[in-house]
C-alpha positions as CSV (number, residue, x, y, z in Angstrom):
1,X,11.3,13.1,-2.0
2,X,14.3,11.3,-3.2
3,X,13.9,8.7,-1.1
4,X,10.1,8.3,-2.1
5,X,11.0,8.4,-5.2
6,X,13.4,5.5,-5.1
7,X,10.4,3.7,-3.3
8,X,8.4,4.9,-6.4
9,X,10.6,2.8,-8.6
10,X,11.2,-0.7,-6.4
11,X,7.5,-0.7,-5.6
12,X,5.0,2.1,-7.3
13,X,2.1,0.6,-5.7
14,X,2.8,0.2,-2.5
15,X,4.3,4.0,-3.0
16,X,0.9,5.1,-3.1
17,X,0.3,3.7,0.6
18,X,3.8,5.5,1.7
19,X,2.4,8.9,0.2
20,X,-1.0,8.8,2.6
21,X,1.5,8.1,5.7
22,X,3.9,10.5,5.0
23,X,1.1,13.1,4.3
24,X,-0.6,12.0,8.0
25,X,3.2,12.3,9.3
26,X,3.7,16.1,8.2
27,X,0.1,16.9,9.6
28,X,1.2,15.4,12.9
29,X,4.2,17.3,12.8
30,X,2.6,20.5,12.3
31,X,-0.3,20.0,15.0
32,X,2.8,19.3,17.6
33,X,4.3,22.5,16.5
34,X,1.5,24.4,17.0
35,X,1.4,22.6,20.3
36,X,5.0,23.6,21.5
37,X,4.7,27.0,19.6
38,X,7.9,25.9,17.1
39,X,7.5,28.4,14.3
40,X,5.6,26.4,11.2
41,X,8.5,28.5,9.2
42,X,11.3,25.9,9.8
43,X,8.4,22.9,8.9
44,X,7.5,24.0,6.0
45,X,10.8,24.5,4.6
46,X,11.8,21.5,5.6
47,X,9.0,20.2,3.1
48,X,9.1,22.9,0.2
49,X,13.2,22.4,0.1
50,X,15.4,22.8,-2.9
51,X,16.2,19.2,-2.9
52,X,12.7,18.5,-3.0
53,X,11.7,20.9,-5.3
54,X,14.6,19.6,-7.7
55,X,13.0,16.0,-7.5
56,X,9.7,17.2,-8.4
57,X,10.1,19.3,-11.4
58,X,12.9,17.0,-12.6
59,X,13.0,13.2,-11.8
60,X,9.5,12.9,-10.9
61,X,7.8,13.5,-13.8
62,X,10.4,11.0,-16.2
63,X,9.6,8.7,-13.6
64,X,5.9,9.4,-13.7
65,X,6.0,9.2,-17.7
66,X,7.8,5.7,-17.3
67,X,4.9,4.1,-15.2
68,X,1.8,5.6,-17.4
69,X,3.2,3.5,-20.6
70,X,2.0,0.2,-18.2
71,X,-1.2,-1.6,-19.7
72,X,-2.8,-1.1,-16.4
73,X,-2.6,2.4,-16.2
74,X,-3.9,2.6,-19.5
75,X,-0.4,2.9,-21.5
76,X,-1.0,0.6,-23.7
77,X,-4.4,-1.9,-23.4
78,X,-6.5,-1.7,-20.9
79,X,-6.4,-4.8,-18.3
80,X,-9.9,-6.4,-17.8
81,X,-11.5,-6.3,-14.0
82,X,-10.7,-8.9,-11.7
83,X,-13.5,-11.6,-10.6
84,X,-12.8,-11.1,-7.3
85,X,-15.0,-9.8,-4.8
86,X,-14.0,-6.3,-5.1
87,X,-15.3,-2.9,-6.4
88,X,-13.9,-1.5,-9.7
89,X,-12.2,1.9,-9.6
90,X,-15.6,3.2,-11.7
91,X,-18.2,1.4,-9.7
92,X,-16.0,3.0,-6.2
93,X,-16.8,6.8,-7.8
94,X,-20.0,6.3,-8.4
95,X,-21.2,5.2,-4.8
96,X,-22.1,8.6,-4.0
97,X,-24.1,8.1,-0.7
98,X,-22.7,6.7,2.1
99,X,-25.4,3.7,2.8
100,X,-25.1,2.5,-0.9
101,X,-21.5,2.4,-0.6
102,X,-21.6,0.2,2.8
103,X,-24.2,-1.9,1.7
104,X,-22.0,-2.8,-1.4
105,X,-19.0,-3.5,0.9
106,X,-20.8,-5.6,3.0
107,X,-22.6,-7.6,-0.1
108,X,-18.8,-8.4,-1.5
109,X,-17.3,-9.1,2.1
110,X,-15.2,-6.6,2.4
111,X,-15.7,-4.9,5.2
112,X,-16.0,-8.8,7.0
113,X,-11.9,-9.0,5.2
114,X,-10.8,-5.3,6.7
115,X,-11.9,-6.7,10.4
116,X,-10.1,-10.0,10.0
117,X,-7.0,-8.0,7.8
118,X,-6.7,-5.3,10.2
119,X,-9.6,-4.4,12.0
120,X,-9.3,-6.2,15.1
121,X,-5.9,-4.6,15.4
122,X,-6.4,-0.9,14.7
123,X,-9.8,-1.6,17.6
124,X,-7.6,-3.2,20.2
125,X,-4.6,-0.6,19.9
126,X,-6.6,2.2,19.0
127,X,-6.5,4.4,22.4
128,X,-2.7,4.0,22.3
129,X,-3.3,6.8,19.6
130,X,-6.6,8.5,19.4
131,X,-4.8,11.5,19.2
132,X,-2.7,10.7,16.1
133,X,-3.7,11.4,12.6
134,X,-1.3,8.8,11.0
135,X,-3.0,6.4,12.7
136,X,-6.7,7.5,11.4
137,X,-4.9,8.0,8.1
138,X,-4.2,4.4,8.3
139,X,-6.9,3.3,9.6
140,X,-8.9,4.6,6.6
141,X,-7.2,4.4,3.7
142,X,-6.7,0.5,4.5
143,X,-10.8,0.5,4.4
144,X,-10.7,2.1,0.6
145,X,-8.2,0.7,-1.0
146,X,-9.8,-2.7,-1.5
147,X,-12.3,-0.8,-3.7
148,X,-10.2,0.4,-6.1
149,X,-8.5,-2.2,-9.1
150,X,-5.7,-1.3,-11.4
151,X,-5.8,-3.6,-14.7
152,X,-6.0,-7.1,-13.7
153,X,-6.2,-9.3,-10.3
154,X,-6.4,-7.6,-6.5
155,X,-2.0,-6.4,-7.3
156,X,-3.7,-2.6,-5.4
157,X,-5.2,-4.3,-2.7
158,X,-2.5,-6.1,-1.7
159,X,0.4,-4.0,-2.6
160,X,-0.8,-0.6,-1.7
161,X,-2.0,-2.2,1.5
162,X,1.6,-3.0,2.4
163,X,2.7,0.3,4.3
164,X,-0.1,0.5,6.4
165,X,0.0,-3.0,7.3
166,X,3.6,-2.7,8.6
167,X,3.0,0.0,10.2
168,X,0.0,-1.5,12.0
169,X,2.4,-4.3,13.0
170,X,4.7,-1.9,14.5
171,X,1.9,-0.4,16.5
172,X,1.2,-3.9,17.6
173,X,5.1,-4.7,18.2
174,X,5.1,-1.6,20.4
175,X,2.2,-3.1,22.9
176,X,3.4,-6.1,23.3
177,X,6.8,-4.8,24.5
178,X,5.5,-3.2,26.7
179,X,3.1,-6.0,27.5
180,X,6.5,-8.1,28.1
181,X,8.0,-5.1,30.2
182,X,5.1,-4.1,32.8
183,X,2.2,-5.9,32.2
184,X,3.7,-10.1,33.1
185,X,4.7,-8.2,36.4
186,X,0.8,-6.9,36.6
187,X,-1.1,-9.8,34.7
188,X,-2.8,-9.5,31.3
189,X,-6.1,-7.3,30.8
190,X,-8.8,-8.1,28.8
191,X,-7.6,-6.0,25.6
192,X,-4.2,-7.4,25.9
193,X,-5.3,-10.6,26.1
194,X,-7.9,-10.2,23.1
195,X,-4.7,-8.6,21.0
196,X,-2.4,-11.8,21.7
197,X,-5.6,-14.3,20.7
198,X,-5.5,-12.3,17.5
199,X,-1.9,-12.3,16.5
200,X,-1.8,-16.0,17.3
201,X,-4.7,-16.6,15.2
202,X,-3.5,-14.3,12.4
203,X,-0.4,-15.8,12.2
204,X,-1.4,-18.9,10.3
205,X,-1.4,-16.5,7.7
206,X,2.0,-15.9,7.7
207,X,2.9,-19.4,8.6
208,X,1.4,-20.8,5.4
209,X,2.9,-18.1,3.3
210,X,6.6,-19.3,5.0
211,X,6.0,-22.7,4.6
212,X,4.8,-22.1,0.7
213,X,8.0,-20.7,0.1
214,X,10.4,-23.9,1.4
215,X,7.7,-26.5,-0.1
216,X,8.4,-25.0,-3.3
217,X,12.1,-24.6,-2.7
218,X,12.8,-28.6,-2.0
219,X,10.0,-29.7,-4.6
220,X,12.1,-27.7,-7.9
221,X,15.4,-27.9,-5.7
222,X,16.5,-24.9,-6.1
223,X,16.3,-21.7,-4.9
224,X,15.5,-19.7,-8.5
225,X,11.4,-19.8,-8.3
226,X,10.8,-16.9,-10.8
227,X,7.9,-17.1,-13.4
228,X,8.8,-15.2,-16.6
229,X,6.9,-16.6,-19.1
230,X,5.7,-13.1,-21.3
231,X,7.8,-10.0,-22.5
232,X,7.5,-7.4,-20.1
233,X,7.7,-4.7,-23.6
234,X,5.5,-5.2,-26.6
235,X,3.8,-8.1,-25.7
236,X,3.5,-10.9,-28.5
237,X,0.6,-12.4,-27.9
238,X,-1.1,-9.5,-27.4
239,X,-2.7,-10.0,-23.9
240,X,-2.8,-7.6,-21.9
241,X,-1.2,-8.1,-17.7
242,X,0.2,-5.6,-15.3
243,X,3.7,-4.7,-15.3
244,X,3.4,-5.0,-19.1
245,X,3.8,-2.1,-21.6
246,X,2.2,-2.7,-25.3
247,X,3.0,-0.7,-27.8
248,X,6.3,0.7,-26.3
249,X,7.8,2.6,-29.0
250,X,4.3,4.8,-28.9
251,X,4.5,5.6,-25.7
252,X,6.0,8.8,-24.5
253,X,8.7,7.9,-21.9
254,X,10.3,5.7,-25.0
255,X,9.4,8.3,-27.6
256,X,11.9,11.6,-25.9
257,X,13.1,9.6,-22.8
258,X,14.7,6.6,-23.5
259,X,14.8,6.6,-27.0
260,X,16.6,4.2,-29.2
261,X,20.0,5.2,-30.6
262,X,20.7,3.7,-34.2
């Protein structure tokens, strides 16, 4: 937990991707225990431990008061919905039935973006581990969390993303060293082949984002890119963007927490 928690601070979006793999990583765990007979006793301790327990009941919930004052969580204003094509927190609870809620991914290309994103990937490298729940964990939570918005633009998407991504590449990382150890003595198979095409072709993505970054760099010549241009407390002009907290001295963190001394 303290380590999670320090994630929690550097990035609390993509924290909320970490949480769904660590959760899939204790599950594993405890399916291989019950496998090899180890006594669940020494797992679950291992999870419900002081440490963690101190974290918890102490630093977690300052922390957890410090991020609700944001004007996306609804700490201050409320951030208006993206036009993007993406589902809104609401609109994502009320697709009850399963059809309705595919046919709407479909209609806003989503589920076309989760095949290009990932997709292809998790389908090429999946019966490397069928048998792991991290990876279905993965697997599925990457196919929600386009749905869901927090205030303004896609920041969810693409931060809470983040963790299973990586680990995605990883899984990819793993068959291609193997690829390079066993398989260029064998010859390529069709998946492996079909995985290679795809990391190629994906990686014009990256390419572009690399090249961004230097273009910039030698355009403003110099290395100091960052764009500050509001307050990130008490806005003053009264708009309202993530990572932006209006009304601080209302909020509760700054009420008892980290009040101001006169």
């Amino acid at each position: 937990m303290l380590i999670g928690v320090s994630c929690l601070l550097c990035g609390p979006i993509p924290f909320v991707g970490l949480v769904i793999i660590m959760f899939a990583r204790e599950i594993d765990a405890i399916i291989l225990a019950k496998k090899e007979e180890v006594k669940w006793k020494k797992i679950f301790s291992s999870i419900f431990s002081l440490p963690n327990m101190i974290i918890i009941c102490t630093v977690l919930p300052i922390i957890g008061c410090y991020m609700l004052t944001n004007n996306a969580t609804g700490g201050g204003m409320y951030g208006d919905t993206a036009d993007s094509p993406a589902i809104t927190a609401t609109s994502f609870y009320m697709l009850h039935q399963i059809s309705s809620f595919l046919r709407t991914y479909i209609q806003h290309g989503i589920f076309g973006f989760y095949m290009l994103e990932v997709g292809i990937y998790l389908l090429l490298i999946w019966s490397f581990h069928k048998k792991e729940v991290i990876f279905y964990a993965v697997a599925i939570s990457l196919f929600f969390i386009p749905a869901i918005h927090i205030g303004v633009s896609n920041d969810f998407c693409m931060r809470a993303s983040i963790p299973g991504v990586f680990v995605t590449m990883v899984w990819c990382n793993e068959q291609i060293s193997k690829l390079v150890k066993t398989r260029l003595k064998k010859g390529l198979n069709l998946r492996m082949t079909a995985l290679l095409l795809a990391l190629m072709i994906g990686a014009f993505t990256p390419s572009v984002e690399l090249f961004r970054g230097f273009y910039h760099v030698v355009k403003e010549k110099t290395i100091f890119l960052e764009n500050m241009p509001n307050e990130t407390l008490d806005v003053v002009d009264g708009v309202s963007y993530n990572f932006e907290t209006s009304n601080a001295s209302e909020q509760l963190f700054f009420k008892y927490f980290a009040k101001k001394l006169k």
